[in-house]
C-alpha positions as CSV (number, residue, x, y, z in Angstrom):
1,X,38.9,-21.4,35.7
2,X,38.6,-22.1,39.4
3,X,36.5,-21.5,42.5
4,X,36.2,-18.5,44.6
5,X,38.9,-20.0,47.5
6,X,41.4,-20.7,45.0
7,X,41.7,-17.2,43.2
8,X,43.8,-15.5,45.4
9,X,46.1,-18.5,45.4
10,X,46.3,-18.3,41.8
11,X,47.2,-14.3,41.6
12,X,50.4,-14.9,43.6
13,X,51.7,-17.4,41.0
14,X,51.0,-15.1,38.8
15,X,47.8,-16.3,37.0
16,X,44.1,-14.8,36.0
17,X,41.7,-16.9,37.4
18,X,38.0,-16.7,36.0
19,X,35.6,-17.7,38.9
20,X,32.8,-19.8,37.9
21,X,30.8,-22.7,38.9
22,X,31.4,-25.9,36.8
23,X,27.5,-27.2,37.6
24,X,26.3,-24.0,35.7
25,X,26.7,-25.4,32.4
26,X,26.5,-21.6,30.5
27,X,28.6,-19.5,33.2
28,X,31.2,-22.2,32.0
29,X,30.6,-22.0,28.2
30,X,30.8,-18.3,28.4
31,X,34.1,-18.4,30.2
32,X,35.5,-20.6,27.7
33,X,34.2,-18.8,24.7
34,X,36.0,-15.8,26.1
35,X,39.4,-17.5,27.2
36,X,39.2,-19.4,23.6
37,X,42.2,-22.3,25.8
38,X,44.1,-24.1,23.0
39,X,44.1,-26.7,26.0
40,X,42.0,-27.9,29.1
41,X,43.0,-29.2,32.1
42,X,40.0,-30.7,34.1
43,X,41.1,-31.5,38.0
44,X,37.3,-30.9,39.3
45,X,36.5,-32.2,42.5
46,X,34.7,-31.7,45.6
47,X,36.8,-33.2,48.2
48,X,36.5,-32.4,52.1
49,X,39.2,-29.7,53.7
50,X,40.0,-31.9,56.0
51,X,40.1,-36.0,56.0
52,X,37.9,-37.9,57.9
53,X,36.0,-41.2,57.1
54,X,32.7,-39.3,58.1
55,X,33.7,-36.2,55.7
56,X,34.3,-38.2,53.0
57,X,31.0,-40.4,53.1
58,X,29.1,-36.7,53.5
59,X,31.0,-35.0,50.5
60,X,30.6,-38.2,48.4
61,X,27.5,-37.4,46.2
62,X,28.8,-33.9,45.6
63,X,32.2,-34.7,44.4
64,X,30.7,-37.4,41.8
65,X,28.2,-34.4,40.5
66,X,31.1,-32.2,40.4
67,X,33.5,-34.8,39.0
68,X,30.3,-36.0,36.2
69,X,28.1,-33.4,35.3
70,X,30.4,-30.3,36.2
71,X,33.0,-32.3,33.9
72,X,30.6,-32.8,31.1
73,X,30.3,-28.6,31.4
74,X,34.0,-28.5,31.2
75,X,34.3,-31.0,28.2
76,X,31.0,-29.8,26.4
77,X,32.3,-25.9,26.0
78,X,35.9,-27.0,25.5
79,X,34.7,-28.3,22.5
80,X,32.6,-25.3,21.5
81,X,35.5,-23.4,22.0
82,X,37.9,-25.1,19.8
83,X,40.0,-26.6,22.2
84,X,42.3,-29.1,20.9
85,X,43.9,-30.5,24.0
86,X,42.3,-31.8,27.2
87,X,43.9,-33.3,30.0
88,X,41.5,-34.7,33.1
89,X,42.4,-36.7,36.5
90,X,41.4,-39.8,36.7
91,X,42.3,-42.3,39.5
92,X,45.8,-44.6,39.6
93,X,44.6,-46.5,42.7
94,X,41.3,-48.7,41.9
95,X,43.1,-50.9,40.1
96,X,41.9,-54.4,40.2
97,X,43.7,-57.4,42.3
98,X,46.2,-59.1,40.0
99,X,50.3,-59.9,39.4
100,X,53.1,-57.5,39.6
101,X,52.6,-53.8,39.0
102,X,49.0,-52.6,37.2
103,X,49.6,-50.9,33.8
104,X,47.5,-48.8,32.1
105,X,45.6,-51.6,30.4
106,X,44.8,-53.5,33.6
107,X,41.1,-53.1,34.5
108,X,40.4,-50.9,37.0
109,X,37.8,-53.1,40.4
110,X,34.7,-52.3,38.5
111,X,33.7,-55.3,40.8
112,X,34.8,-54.4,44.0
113,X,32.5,-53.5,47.2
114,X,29.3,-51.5,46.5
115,X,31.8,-48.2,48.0
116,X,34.6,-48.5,45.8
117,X,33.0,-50.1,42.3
118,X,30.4,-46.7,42.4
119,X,33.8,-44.6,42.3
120,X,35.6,-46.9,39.4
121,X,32.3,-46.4,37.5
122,X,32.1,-42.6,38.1
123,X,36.4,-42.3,36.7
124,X,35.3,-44.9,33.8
125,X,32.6,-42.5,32.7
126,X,34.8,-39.9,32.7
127,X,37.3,-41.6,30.9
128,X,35.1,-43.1,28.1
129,X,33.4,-39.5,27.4
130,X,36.6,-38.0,27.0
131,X,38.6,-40.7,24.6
132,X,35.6,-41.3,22.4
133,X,35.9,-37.7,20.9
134,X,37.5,-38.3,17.8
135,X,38.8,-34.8,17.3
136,X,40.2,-34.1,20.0
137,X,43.3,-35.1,21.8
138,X,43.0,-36.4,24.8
139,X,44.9,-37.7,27.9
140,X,43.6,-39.2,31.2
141,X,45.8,-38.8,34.0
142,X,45.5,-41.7,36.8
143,X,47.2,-40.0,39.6
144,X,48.0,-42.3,42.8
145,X,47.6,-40.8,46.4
146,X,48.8,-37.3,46.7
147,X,51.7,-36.8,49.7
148,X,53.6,-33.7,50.1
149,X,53.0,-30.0,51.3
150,X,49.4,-28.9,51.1
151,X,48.4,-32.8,50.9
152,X,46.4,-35.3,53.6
153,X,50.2,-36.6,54.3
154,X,51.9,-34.3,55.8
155,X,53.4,-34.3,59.6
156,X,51.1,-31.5,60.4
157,X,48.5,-32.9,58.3
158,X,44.9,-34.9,58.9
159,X,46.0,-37.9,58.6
160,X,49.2,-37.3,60.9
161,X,46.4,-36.2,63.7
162,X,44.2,-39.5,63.1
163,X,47.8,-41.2,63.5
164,X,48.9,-39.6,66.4
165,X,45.5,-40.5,68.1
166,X,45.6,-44.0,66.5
167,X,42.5,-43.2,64.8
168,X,43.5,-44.0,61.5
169,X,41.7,-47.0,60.1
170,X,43.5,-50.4,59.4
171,X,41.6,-52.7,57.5
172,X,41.8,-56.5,58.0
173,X,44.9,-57.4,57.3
174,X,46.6,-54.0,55.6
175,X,47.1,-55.8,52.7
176,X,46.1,-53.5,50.4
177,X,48.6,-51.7,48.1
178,X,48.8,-47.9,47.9
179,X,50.2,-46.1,44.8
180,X,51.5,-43.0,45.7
181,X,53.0,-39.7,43.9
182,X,54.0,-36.6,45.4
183,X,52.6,-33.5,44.6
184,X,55.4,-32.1,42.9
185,X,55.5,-34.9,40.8
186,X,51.9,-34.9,40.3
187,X,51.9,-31.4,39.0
188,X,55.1,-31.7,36.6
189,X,53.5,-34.7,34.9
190,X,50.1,-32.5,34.1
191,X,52.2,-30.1,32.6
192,X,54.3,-32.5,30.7
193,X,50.7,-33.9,29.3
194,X,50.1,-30.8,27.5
195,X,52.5,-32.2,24.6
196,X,52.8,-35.9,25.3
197,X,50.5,-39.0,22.9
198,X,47.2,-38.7,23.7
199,X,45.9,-41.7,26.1
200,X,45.8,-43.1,29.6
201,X,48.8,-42.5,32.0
202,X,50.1,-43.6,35.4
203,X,50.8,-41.2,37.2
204,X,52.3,-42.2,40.3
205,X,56.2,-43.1,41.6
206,X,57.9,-46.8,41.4
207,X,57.6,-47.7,44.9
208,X,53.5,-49.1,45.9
209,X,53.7,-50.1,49.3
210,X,51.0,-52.6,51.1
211,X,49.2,-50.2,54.2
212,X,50.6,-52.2,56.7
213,X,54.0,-51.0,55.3
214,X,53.7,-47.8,54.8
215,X,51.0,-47.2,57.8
216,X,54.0,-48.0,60.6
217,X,56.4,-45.6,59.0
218,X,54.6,-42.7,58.4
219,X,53.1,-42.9,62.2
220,X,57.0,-43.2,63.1
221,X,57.9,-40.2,61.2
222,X,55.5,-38.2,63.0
223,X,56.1,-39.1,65.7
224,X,59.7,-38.3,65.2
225,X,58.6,-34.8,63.5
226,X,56.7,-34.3,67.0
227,X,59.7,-35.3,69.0
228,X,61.8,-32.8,67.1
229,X,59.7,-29.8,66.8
230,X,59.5,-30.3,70.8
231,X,63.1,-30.4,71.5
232,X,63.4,-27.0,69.6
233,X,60.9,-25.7,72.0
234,X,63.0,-26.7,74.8
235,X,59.8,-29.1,75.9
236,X,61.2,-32.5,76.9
């Protein structure tokens, strides 16, 4: 199930998409009745095309509806259709401050700034709903930040613009550590949850890097990428 811009997509991988919208709660339990999936995978969002700090803030509210309520859809007519797996994104990158590398257990910053705690809360709900069905098993997927073709971070992507304009925000001190997975990654490890233990998973690679690290090099390698593609153009 998917929306209307990602159909085509799906055809050329060979796939049948069924268009509905996830905040219609019976266009969704009709679909899955008919499908009958022995497994869900839930990667709802709402997310702006393209990154800005401004597009974010405006797409906010919809994304948590999506994320909640179009969720709850997803989960309530799994269930009626006798699914026995479900698999749904949650977030590998509001973890709370603490020592060393954050493992599943750690506790994500429910207590952070008014911004950040409202999005922990919203993942926390969807985790709790999901692992408190009894029958079912379940795994929550805590993806870091996404980098790779199709992604934000890309050398032709928004955040390479924003870069390239030094317009990309660096806050305080760039202290702040960044867990990252690329998408490839990303998308192997959703398929490998289909048969793993039901639970909560990490899903991001072995190398966090504070902003102020990994900020400098990736505005360095697009810069380098811009060099490059202009020496093939013969533009010096």
């Amino acid at each position: 199930m998917t929306g209307s811009e990602h159909g085509p997509r799906a055809r050329d991988y060979g796939i049948e998409g069924v268009v509905a919208d996830a905040l219609d709660a019976q266009a969704v339990d009709a679909a899955l009745r008919k499908v009958r999936p022995a497994a869900v995978i839930d990667e709802l969002t709402s997310l702006p095309r393209h990154y800005t700090p401004d597009a974010m803030r405006a797409t906010a509210e919809r994304d948590r509806r999506v994320r909640l309520e179009g969720g709850g859809n997803v989960l309530n007519a799994a269930l009626a259709a006798g699914t026995r797996r479900y698999v749904v994104q949650s977030t590998g990158f509001f973890y709370g401050p603490g020592e060393g590398l954050a493992v599943e257990t750690y506790a994500l910053a429910a207590h952070a700034t008014p911004a950040i705690a409202s999005k922990v809360r919203t993942y926390q709900h969807i985790e709790e709903r999901l692992l408190r069905v009894s029958n079912l098993n379940a795994v929550a997927l805590r993806y870091g930040f996404f980098y790779g073709p199709g992604t934000w971070f890309t050398d032709d992507g928004d955040v390479a613009n924003q870069a390239r304009e030094r317009k990309y925000p660096l806050v305080e001190s760039g202290s702040g550590v960044w867990s990252w997975v690329h998408i490839a990654d990303a998308a192997a490890a959703t398929a490998a949850a289909l048969e793993c233990e039901p639970g909560i998973y990490n899903v991001v690679d072995d190398d966090p890097s504070k902003i102020a690290i990994w900020l400098p090099a990736f505005a360095d390698a697009v810069a380098k990428s811009m060099l490059c593609a202009l020496s093939q153009v013969g533009v010096e």
